[in-house]
N, C-alpha and C positions, 0 to 999 in steps of 0.2 A: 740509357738505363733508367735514367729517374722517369722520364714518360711513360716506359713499359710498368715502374711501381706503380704511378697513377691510375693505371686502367683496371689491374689487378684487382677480384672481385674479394669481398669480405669471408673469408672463411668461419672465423669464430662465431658463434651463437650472438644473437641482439638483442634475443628477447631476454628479459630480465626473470629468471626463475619463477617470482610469484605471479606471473600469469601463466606459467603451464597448468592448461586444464580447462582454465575459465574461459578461455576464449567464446565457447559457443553461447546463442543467447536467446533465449524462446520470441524475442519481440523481432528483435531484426527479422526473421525468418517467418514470423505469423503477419506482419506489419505490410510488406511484402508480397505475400499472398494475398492479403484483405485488400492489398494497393490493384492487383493485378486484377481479381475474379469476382469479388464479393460486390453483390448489389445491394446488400445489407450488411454495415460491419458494426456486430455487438462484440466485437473481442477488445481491441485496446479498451482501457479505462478512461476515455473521456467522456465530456457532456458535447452533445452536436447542439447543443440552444444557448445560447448568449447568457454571459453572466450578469450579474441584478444591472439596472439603470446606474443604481447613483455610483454601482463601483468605475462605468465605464466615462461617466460625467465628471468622476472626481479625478480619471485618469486623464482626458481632453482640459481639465481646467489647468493640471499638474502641467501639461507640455505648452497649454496656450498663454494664459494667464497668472500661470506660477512663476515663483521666482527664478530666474535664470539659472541660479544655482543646482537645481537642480537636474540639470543638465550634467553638473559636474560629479565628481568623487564627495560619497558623502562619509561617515563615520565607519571603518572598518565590519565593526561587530555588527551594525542593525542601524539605519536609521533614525537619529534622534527619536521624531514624533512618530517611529512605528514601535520600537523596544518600550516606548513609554506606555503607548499605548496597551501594549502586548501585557508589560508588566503588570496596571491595572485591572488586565479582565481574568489573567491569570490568578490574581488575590482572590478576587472573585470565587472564582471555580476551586481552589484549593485552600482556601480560608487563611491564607498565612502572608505578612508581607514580603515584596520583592523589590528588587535593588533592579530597575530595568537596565544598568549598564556592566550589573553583573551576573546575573539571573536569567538573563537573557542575550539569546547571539540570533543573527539571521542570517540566513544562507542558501546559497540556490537551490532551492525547491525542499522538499523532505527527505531527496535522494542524496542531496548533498551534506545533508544535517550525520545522516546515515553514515556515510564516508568519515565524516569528523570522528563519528561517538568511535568507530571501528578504531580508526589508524590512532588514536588519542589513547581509549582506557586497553586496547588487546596487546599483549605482546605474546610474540615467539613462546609455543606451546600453551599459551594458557587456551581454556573450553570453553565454548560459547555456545550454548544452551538454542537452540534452533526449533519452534514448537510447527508442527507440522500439520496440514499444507503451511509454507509460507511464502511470502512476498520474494520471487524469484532470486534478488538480490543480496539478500543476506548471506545466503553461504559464499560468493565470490569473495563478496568484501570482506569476509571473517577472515577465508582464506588468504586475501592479499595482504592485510595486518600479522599476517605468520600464525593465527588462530585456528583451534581446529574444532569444526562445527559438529557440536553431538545433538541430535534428531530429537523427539519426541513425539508422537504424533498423537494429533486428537481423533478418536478412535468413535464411529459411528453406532449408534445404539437404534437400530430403529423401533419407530413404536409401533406396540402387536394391534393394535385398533386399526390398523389399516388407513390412518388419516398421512396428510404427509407429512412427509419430514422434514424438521425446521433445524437451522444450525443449531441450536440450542443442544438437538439429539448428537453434535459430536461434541466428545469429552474426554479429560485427560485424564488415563488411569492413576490415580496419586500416588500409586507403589512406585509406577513406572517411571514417573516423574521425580518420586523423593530417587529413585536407584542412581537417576544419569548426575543428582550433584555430587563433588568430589572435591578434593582440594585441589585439585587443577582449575575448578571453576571462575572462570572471571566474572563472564555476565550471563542475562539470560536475557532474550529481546521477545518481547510481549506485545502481538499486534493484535490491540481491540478498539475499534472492531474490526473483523479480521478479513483481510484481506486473501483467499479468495472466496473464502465459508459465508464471509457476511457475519460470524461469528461475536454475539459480544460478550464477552467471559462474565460468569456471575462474582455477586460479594463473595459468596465461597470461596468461588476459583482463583479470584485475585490474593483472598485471606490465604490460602493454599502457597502459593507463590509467593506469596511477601514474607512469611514465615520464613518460606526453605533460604528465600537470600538474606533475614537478616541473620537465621542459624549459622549460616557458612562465609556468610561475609560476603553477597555477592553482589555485584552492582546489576540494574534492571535496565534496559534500551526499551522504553516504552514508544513504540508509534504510533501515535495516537490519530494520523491525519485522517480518519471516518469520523472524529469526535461529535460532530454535528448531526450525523446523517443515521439516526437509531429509528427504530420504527415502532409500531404497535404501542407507544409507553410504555419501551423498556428506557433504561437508564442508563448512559454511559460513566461508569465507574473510575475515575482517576488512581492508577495505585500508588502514584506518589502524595493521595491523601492518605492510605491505609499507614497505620503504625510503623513508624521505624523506616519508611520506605523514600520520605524529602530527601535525607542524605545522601540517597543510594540509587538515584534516578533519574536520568535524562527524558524530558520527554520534546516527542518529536509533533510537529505540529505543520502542516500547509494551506497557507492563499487558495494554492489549486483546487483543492478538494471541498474546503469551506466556500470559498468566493464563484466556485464554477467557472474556473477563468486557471487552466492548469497548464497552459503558454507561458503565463507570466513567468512562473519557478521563482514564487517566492514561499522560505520555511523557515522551520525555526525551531531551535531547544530552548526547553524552558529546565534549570534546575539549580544547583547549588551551587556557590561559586566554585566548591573545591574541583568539581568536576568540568565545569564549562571554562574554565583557563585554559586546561588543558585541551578542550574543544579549538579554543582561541586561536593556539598556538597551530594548530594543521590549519584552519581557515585562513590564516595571515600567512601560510606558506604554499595553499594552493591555490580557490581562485582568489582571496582578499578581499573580495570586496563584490556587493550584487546591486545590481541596477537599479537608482538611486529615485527613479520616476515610478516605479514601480510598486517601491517600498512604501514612495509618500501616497500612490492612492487606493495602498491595501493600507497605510495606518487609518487612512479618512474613511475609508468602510468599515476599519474597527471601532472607531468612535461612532460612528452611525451606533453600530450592534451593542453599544456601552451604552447608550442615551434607549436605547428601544430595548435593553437584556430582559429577554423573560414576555414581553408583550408579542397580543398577537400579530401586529405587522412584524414583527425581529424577523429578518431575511433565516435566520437562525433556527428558526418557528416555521414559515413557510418550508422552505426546502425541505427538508424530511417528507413533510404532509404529500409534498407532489409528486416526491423520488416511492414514497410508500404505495400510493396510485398505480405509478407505473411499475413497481415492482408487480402489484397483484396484479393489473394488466397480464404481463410476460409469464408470471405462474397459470395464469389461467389460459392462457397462449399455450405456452407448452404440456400444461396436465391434459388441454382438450383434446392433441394429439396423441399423447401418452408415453413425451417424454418428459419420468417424473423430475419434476424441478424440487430442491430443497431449499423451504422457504427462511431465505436469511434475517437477521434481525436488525440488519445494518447494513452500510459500506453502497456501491453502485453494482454489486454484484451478486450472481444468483448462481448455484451449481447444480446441474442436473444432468438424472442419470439415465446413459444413452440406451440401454440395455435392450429395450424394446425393437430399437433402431439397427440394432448390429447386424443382423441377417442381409440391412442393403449393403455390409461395406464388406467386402472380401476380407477375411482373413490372412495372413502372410505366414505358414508356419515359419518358427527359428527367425520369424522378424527381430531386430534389435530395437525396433521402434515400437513403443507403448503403443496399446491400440486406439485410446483417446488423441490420440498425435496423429495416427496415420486417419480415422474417423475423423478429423475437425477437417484436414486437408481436404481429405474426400468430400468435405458437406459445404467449404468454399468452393473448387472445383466444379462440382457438379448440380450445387443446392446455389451458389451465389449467398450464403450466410456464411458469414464467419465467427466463428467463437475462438475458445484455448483451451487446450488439455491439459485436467487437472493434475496432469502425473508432473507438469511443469514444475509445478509449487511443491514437490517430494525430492528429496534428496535421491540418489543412484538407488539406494539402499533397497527406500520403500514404494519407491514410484511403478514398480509394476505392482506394487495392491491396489491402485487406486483409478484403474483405468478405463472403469465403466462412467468416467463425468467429465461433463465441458462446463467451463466459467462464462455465462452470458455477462456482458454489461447492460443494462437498463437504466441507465444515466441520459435517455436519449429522447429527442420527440416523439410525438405523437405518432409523426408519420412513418417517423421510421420503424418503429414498434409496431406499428400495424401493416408497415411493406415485411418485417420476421415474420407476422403472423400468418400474411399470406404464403408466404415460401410456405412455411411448416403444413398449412392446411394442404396444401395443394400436394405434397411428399403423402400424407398422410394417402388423401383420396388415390394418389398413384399405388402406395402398398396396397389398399384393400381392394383394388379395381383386378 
């Protein structure tokens, strides 16, 4: 009798409630595809070129000639000589002093910083403020903290001259935006620069936003990990410098995106202690503690960027200039075939709109799939390029308005920018042939 209980299969449910729903995932499934077909893959977010010299020389000295210890477990929160560092260049940038052992936590990558700010400040029913496209991840995670994510989207204006369109031309209608705060509101999460738009919100926009959460008392999830990467001499805006807003703000920051080295998964919150304890407290309960070799030779590229801040060797100073290059590169890649691209003002990403393109990819009437979902398939498939549809970054709600665009990366070499460009020319001379 007891051996036939043993064999007996589980009937009851395993899965734990807050993941029905989330399960599906734009990357697994485009990551995948780009693994299998693509001879050109501009969709995930990474860099295919190596990150700077001294970060990789300071990582070979950390494992060869560094102290043994670091081999070991180092201080929960962050790294002595990274949080110290971190806390000085953050003074820096936001003009106020920090306590880097409270002020500052470090955590695997900016995805995981993400997870903390969620499961820490959301609970059961409260609102959390979603500004639209956004970085795929956020509504799961609202959702698995029991929060429930209300939209906003930045809404495109194009301009009548006929020149292109740059993120700048999408914007949040401020009626729209003052409507969704409420007293359910807990936070609102602010990705500038934005991640997939390239978007970097102006002083207005930020002054707009900082207002409505200290009116209502709302906390801000600012990710800020494009903070480096602005182009043309715009500005990247911190709004936990605007008024009223240190108290009320997390910000998120990453190794990966800054150092070009986004394997490592090292990130970080910078904010107030009252907020970052309670960050503490998920970090010490879930992974504890991040890879300690890691830490020491993104702190030692920090102090490089501290001793160089502002000069024209600062790694900080180059990267944009190169990432700016290759952006116009790929804008002028894709305008010369005439798919228009909208030129961003930031981030490793560029959106452009497929429109011209649609007459190659069959239509699916009563399809349930976006047409920029089943068009990127089709243009890995058949084109060997892979991109992402921008309906990914849209809630259920709004993602069929937004289906005329895919998210190129141009975070990438030379050569492989120029093996996109051939695919696209070569598509091109096939349509008009």
């Amino acid at each position: 009798f007891l051996f036939h209980s043993l064999q007996a299969k589980m009937s009851r449910p395993v899965q734990a409630r807050r993941l029905e729903g989330i399960d599906k995932n734009v990357w697994v499934e485009f990551v995948k595809l780009a693994a299998t077909y693509s001879k050109v893959n501009l969709g995930q977010g990474f860099p295919d070129f190596p990150p700077p010299d001294f970060l990789t020389e300071a990582l070979t000295r950390a494992l060869g000639g560094g102290s043994h210890m670091l081999h070991q477990y180092t201080r929960a929160f962050g790294h002595p000589p990274l949080v110290k560092v971190l806390a000085q260049f953050f003074e820096k940038l936001l003009g106020r002093d920090l306590d880097p052992m409270t002020n500052v936590m470090v955590t695997v990558g900016a995805y995981q910083a993400l997870f903390c700010c969620f499961q820490a400040l959301v609970d059961e029913g409260d609102e959390v403020i979603i500004i639209e496209p956004f970085f795929d991840c956020y509504e799961p995670m609202v959702k698995m903290a029991g929060g429930t994510p209300v939209f906003v989207p930045l809404r495109p204006n194009p301009p009548k001259d006929g020149r292109l369109m740059s993120s700048a031309d999408w914007q949040l209608d401020p009626a729209e935006l003052v409507s969704k705060f409420s007293k359910r509101t807990k936070a609102i999460v602010l990705n500038s620069p934005n991640n997939p738009l390239g978007k970097v919100f102006s002083h207005e926009e930020l002054g707009l936003i900082a207002e409505l959460c200290v009116k209502h008392d709302v906390l801000c999830i600012s990710d800020e990990v494009y903070e480096w990467l602005v182009y043309d001499g715009k500005q990247h805006i911190r709004i936990a410098s605007l008024q009223g807003m240190w108290d009320r703000t997390v910000i998120i920051g990453s190794a990966g995106k800054t150092f070009s080295a986004t394997g490592w998964k090292v990130g970080w919150v910078v904010g107030p202690d009252r907020l970052l304890q309670h960050l503490r407290t998920v970090h010490q309960n879930s992974v504890y503690h991040c890879a300690t070799i890691a830490q020491e030779a993104v702190a030692q590229g920090f102090q490089r960027e501290l001793t160089l801040y502002g000069k024209p060797e600062s790694y900080f100073v180059q990267l944009p200039k190169e990432l700016q290059q290759k952006r116009d590169w790929l804008v002028q890649s894709l305008d010369g075939v005439g798919m228009k691209p909208i030129i961003p003002e930031g981030t490793y990403f560029l959106v452009a709109d497929i429109s011209p393109f649609k007459s190659d990819v069959p239509d699916v009437p009563n399809s349930d799939e976006p047409y920029d979902s089943r068009f990127a398939k089709w243009m890995v498939k058949n084109k060997g390029l892979a991109a992402i549809p921008l309906s990914a970054f849209y809630s259920e709600a709004h993602k069929n308005n937004y289906t005329n665009f895919i998210r190129f990366c141009f975070a990438k070499e030379e050569a492989t920018l120029k093996a996109a460009n051939d695919i696209l020319q070569k598509w091109k001379q096939e349509k008009t042939s």
